[in-house]
C-alpha positions in Angstrom: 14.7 -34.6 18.9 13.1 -31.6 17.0 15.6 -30.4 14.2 15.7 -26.9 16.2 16.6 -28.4 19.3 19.4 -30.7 17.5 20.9 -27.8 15.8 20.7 -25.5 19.0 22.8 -28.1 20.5 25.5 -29.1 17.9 26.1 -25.1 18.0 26.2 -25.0 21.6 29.2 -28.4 21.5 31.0 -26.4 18.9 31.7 -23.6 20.6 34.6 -21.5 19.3 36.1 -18.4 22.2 38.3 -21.9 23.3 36.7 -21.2 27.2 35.3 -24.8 27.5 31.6 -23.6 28.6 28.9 -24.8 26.6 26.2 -22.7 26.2 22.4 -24.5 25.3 19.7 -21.6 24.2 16.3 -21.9 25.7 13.9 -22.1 22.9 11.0 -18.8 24.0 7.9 -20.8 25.4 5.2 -20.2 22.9 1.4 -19.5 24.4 -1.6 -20.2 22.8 -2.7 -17.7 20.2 -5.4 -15.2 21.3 -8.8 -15.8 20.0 -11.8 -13.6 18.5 -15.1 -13.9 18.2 -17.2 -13.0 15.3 -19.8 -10.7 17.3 -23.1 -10.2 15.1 -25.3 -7.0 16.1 -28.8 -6.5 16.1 -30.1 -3.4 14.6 -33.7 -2.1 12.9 -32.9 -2.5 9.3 -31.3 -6.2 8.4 -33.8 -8.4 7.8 -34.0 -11.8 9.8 -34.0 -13.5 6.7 -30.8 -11.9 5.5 -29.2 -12.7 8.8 -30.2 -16.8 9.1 -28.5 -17.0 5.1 -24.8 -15.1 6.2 -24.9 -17.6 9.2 -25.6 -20.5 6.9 -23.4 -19.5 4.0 -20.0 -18.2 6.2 -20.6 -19.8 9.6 -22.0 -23.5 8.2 -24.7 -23.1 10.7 -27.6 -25.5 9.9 -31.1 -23.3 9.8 -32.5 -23.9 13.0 -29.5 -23.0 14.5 -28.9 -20.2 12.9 -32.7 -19.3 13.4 -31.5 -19.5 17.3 -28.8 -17.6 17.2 -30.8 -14.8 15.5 -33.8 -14.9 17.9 -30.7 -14.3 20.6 -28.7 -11.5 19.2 -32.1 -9.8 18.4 -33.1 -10.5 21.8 -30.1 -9.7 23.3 -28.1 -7.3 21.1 -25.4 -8.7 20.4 -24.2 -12.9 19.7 -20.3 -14.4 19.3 -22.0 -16.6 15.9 -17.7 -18.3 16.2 -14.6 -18.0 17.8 -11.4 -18.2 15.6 -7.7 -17.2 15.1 -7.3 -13.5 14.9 -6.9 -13.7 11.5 -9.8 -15.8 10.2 -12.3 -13.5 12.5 -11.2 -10.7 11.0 -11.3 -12.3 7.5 -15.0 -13.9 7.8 -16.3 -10.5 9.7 -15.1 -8.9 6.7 -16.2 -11.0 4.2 -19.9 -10.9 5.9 -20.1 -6.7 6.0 -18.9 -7.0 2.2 -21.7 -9.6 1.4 -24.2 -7.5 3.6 -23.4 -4.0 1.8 -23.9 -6.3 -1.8 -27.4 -6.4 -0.5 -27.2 -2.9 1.0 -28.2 -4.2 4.6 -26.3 -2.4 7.8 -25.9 -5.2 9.6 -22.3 -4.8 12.0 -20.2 -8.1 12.5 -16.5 -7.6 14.3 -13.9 -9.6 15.3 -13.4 -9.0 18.7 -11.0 -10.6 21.4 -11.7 -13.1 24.0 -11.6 -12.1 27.7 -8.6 -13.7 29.6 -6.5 -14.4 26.0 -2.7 -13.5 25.7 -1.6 -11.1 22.8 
């Protein structure tokens, strides 16, 4: 038994208005955390080059993957490069417009939420 769940009940047996009910608190049900994808978009100015090294250095991508994924957002117009916690999609789309302005290249990343996630 958890800790939570012991203490939650030891409070619940001492119970002190003298009535004799005993009262045993429902822990909230916790859902999964809604995710975000890092979302890379294609535009006329960010070299492929540039954009096959950002997947390699922040997304661990080898380079004919990232080579791939490059081809498809500029095929496309836009590619989900990783799917994360709220918080480390925000950090590493960030981090990659930071690294991208370094080298004075427009290119747009966001951290944007799944379809069908809770909040």
């Amino acid at each position: 038994m958890s800790w939570l769940a012991n203490n939650r009940i030891e409070d619940a047996r001492h119970d002190d208005d003298g009535d004799g009910d005993v009262v045993i608190e429902r822990a909230p049900k916790v859902g999964r955390a809604r995710r975000y994808g890092v979302v890379f978009y294609n535009d006329d100015y960010t070299t492929k080059w540039f954009v096959v090294h950002v997947l390699e250095q922040f997304f661990h991508m080898n380079e004919t993957t990232a080579s791939e994924f490059m081809m498809a957002v500029h095929r496309q117009g836009k590619g989900v490069a990783g799917v994360y916690t709220r918080d480390i999609a925000e950090t590493k789309a960030a981090a990659v417009t930071e690294y991208a302005r370094e080298f004075e290249m427009p290119l747009k990343v966001t951290a944007e939420p799944e379809d069908g996630g809770d909040d």
